[in-house]
N, C-alpha and C positions, 0 to 999 in steps of 0.2 A: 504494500500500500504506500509505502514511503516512497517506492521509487516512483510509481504512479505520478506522486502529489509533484516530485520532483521533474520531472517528465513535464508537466504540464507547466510548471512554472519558466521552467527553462524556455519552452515552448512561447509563453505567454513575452517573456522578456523577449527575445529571438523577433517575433513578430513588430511590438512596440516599437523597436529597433531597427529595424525595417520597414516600416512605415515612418517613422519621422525622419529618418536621415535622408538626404537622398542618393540615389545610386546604391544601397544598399538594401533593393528589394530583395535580395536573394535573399538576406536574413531572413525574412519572411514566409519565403518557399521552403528554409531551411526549419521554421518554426510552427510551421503546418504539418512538416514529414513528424516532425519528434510530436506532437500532437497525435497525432496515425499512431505510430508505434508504440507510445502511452495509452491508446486507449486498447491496441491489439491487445497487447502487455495484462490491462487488468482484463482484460475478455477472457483470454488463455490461463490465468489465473483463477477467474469464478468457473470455469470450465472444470478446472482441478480439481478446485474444491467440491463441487455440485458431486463429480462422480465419488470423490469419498467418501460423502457422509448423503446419501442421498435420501431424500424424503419419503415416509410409509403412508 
């Protein structure tokens, strides 16, 4: 969950940062991907979890 929250902030900066500077959109494209992969990240984690302890 930690790395999630971190994922997302990193993300969140990344973008910020990319929209106000200029010429430095890519920041931005680059603060979208780690967004994706943060959200893949806790998907295949609740995935994890679900098959372990699965509901009766």
């Amino acid at each position: 969950m930690v790395l999630f929250l971190l994922l997302v902030l990193i993300a969140v900066i990344l973008g910020i940062i990319g929209v106000a500077a200029e010429g430095l959109g890519y920041l931005l494209i680059i603060g979208i991907v780690v967004l994706v992969a943060g959200v893949a990240f806790a998907a295949v984690q609740g995935a994890r979890r679900a098959k372990r302890h699965p509901l009766r």
